[in-house]
N, C-alpha and C positions, 0 to 999 in steps of 0.2 A: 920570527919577524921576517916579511919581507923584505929580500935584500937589493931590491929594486928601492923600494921605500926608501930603506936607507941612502941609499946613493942617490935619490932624489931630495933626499937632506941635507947633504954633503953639498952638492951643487947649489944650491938656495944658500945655504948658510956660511959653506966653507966647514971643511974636516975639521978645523978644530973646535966647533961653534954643535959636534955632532959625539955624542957615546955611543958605546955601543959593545966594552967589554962586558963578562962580567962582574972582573974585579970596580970595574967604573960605575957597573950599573947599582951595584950594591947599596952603595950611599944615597940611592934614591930611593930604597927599598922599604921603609919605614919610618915612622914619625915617635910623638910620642906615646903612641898605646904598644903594645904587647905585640901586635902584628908586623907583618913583612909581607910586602909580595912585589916581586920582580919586574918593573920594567923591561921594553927587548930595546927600549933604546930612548935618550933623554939631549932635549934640543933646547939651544941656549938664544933664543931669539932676541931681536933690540928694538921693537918698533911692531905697531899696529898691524901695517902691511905685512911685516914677514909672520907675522902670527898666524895674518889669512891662508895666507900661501900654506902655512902649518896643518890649518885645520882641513881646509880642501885637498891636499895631498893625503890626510888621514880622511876624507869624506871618498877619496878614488880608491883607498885600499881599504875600506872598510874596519877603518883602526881605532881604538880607543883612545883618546887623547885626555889627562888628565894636567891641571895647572897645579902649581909647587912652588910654595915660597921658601919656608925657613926648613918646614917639616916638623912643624914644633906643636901641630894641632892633639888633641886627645881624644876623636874620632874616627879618625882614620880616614879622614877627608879628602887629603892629599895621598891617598896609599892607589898606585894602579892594581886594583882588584883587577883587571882584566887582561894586566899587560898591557902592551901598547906602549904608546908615547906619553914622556913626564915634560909637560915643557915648565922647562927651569926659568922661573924671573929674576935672579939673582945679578945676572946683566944688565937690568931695566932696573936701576936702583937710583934713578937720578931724582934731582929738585927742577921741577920747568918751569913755575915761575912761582914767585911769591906776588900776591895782589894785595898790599899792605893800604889800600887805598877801600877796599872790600870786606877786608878780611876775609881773607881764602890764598890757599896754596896748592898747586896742582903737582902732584905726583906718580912719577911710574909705581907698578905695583910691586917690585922689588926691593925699594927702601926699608930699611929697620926701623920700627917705630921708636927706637931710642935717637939715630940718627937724624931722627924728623924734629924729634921731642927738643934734643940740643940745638940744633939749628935754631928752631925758632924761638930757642933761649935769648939765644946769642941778638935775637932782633928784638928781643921785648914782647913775645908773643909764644902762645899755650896752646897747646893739644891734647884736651884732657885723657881721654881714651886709653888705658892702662895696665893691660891685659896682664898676668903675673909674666909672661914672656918678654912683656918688652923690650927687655935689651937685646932680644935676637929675633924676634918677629917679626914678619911685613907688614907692612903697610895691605898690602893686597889680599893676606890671609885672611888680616883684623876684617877685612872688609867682608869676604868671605863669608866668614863663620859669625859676623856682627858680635866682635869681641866685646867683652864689655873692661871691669877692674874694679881696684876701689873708690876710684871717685865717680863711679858712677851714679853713688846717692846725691849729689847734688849736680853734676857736671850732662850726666846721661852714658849712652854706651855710643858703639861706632854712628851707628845707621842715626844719632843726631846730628852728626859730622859730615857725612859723605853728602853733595850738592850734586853732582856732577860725576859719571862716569863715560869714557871711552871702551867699548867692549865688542869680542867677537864670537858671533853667534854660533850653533855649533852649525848651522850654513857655512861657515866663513865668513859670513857679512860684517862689516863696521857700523857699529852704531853710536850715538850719542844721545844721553839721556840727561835730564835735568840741567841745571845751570847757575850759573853765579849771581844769582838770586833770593831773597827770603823769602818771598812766596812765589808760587809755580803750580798752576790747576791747572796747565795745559795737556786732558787725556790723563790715561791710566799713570801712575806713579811707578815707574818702571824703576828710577833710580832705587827707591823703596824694597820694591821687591825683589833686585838683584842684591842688595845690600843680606848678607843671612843666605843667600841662595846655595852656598856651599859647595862651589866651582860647579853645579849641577847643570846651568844654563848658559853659561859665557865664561871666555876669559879676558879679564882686566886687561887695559894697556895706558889708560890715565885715569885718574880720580883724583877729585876735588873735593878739596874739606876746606869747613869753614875752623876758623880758628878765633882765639880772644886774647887778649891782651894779659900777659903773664904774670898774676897774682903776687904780691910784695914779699910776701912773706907767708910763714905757715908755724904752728905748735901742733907738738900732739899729748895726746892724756894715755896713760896706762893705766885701766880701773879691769878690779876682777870681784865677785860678787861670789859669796857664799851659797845664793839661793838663784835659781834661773828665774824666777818668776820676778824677783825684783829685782835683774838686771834688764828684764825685758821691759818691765816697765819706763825703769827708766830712760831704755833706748827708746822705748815710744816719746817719751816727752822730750825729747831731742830731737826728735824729728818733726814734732808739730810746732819748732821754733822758726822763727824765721831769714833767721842766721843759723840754719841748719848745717851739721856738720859735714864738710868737704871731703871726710871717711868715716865711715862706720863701721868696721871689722870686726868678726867675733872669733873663738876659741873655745869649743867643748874644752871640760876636763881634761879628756884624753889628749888632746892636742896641747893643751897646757902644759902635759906630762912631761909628753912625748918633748917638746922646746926646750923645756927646764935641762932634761938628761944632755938634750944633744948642745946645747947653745949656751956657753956659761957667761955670765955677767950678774953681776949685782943685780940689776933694775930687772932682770926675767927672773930671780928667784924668788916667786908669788906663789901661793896657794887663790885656790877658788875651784869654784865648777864653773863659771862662766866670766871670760874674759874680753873686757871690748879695746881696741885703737881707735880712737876716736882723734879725727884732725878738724881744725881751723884754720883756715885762709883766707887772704885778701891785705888790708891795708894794715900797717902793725897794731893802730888804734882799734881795727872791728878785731882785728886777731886776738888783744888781748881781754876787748870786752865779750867775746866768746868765751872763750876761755875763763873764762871768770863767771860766767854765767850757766857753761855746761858745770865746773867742779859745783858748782850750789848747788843743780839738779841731782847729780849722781853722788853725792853726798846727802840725799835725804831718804835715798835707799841704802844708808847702811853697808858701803864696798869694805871691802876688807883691804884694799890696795887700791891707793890712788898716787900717781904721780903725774905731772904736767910741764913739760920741757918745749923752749921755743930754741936751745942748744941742737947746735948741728950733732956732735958726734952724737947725745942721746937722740936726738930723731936716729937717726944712723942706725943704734943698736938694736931701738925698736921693730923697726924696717927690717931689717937682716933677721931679726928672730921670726917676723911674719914670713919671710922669704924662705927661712927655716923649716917651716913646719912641712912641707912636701918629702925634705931628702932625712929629716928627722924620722919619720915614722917606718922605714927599713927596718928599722927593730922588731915589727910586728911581724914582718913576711917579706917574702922576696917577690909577691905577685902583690897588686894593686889593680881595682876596680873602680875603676875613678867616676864617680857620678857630679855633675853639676847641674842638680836639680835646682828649681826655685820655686816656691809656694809665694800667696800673699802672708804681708811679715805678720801680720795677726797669729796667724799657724804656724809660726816658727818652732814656738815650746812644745805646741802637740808633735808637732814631725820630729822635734830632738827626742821627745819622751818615746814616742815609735821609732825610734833610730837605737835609741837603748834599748827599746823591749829587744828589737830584731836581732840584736849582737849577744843578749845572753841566749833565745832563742836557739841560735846556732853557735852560738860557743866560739864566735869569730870575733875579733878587734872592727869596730867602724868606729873610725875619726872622724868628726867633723871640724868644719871653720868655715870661713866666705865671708861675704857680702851682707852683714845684715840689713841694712838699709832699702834692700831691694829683695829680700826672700833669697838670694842666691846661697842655698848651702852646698859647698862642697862637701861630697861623703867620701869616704875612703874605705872601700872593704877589703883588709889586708889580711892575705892567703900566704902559703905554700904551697908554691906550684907544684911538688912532689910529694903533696898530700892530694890523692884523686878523691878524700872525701868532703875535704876542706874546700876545696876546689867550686866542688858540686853544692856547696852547702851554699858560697858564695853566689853563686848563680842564683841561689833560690831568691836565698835574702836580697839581691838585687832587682828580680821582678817584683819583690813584696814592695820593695820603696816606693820603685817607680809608680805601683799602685795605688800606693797610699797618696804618692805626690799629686797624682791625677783626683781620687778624691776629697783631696784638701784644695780642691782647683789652681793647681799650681801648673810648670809647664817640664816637661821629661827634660829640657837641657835652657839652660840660663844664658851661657854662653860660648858652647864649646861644639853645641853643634849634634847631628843626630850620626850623618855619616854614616859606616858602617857601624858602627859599636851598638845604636839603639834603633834600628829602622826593624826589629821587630815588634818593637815596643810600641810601635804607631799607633797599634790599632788598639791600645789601652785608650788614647785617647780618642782618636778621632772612627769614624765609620767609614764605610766604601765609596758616601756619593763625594766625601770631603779627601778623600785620598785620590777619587779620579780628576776631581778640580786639581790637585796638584799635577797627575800625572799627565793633561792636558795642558797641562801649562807649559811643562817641561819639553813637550811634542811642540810646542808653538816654536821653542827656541834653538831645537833641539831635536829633530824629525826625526836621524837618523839614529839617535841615543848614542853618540860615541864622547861626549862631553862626559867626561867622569862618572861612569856607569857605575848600575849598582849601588848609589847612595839612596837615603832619606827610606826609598819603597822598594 
């Protein structure tokens, strides 16, 4: 790193507002996939303007500058492939106004989406958006990567939320886009397309979300299904209600297993091959007549386990054993190849039944669970990183999903982003003239390419 640079950092921001050991830089080093790579040095900015100043002092020294919120992504989004600059939002974590008259609330990109989520508890107002990170992720990441969660089968993911961003080009320029508004055709949808951009194009300095009024109450059902076809079914006729479920969640087998071992309680020790969470929200009267109306549906396929609790501590336990299944599955391997693919939910069961074939295939553990409401399955190919054959086997079976995932017309990442982890998998889906729209797009905002190089292409 230039040490000019630096000192041109120091002066803008003040030394302690500048890293630049490398016991300091470390913790910028990595997220949550398997990789690392070193920043030369990580700036802790408070505001729009000193962002600029950031970026154009990395545009005079021809430096990479990558934005970082939690570091909690599973693509490597946030990782400086290139070295350079990490600019840290963890300073920019304020609330700058709530518009309870709008509904909308404008915040830096540094907040934690739990810290957002409470807040607007405390006023009577919801932020569906749910990312399994939430209690330690930003607000600016979700934005990012267009987090999505489980209430996304009725609620939506980030990019339904975001109205409104302040953002710096990687010119340095300040922009504003969209507004506190419900409709806005004014010109290209820029909020849109920065929303999912994956720090590629700008960085955050305000975003506005629309928010709703915070749901009364909530139950959820515990059902597990001997047979996948008629667990599916019946998640499809749940979904074609009209008081559709507020979550939809599934569980292969193996992740069933995998819960049951790691997480003890009465109400998780179920057998089945297919396991759904299913929630109800809203007023306690539509709550219970939900509720009432999903156990008749999924009681006509035959569950082997139903339970239905509107009790906080069973919500509680249910929730915690969902929350389980990631640091559960250590048992298979100490490497993990985290796919969050999504198909349409019609092709759920072929992609499960191709998610089996691939795991005896190579003689490796794939877990799944996610999203069923929206096609989101999370896959889990769990290795031994000190197995180079196991390793290798995982790689393959990885390109085979993704393959499959594209011909069951589904998309390579649901919500966690392409990053470095899948940008060579692009061209599974898309061709050269559709990859150069991207890569001109990226020149529009971004001429010099030092905005978090090396993603997506």
């Amino acid at each position: 790193m230039n040490k000019k640079l630096i000192e041109e950092f120091s002066a803008l921001l003040g030394k302690e507002r500048v890293l630049s050991e490398t016991e300091e830089l470390l913790c910028y080093s990595y997220d949550a996939t398997s990789k690392g790579f070193m920043p030369d040095v990580v700036v802790f900015p408070l505001n729009a303007e000193e962002i600029s100043k950031i970026v154009k002092l990395c545009l005079k020294y021809d430096t990479p500058v990558v934005g970082r919120g939690s570091g909690s992504g599973f693509s490597g989004g946030s990782l400086p492939l290139k070295g350079g600059v990490v600019v840290s939002f963890t300073k920019m974590n304020r609330i700058l106004e709530l518009d309870e008259e709008n509904m909308f609330v404008t915040v830096e990109p540094g907040i934690i989406n739990a810290d957002l989520k409470s807040y607007l508890a405390g006023k009577g107002y919801f932020y569906p958006p749910d990312p399994a990170s939430y209690e330690f992720s930003t607000i600016g990441g979700n934005v990012a990567e267009c987090s999505g969660g489980p209430s996304a089968v009725k609620y939506g993911v980030t990019k339904d939320y975001v109205a409104a961003l302040e953002v710096i080009t990687g010119e340095g320029e300040i922009i504003n886009t969209g507004s506190k508004t419900v409709k806005n055709v004014s010109g290209y949808n820029l909020t849109q397309l920065l929303t999912g951009s994956e720090g590629t194009l700008c960085l955050f300095s305000k975003i506005t979300l629309k928010i709703l009024s915070k749901p009364e109450t909530n139950s959820l059902i515990l059902v597990s299904f001997g047979d996948i076809d008629k667990g599916f079914k019946a998640a499809i006729r749940l979904l074609k209600l009209r008081n559709r479920p507020s979550m939809l969640e599934f569980m292969d087998k193996s992740s069933i297993e995998s819960v049951k071992s790691y997480f003890k309680s009465d109400i998780i020790k179920i057998e089945g091959k297919f396991l759904f969470i299913i929630e109800a929200d809203g007023s306690q009267a539509d709550v219970d007549k939900s509720i009432g109306e999903y156990e008749k549906i999924l009681n006509e396929f035959s569950p082997i386990f139903i339970f239905a609790s509107g009790k906080d501590e069973d919500k509680k336990v249910i929730m915690d054993a969902r929350k389980a299944i990631s640091p559960s599955l250590r048992k298979y391997g100490d490497l993990k190849i985290n796919n969050d693919i999504a198909v349409p939910v019609n092709k759920i069961p072929q992609m499960l039944s191709f998610l089996e074939e691939t795991s005896r295939k190579y003689e490796i553990p794939v877990i799944n669970f996610g999203h069923f409401g929206d096609g989101n399955i999370h896959v889990n190919i769990m290795l031994e990183k000190n197995n180079a054959g196991m390793v290798q086997n995982g790689e393959k079976a990885k390109y085979e999903i993704l393959k499959k995932t594209v011909e069951l017309g589904g998309s390579l990442s649901g919500e966690h982003g392409i990053g470095l982890e899948k940008k060579e998998f692009m061209k599974l889906k898309y061709g050269d003239y559709y990859m150069n729209i991207l890569k001109n797009i990226k020149n529009v905002f971004d001429p010099q390419n030092i905005i978090n190089p090396g993603k997506i292409f």
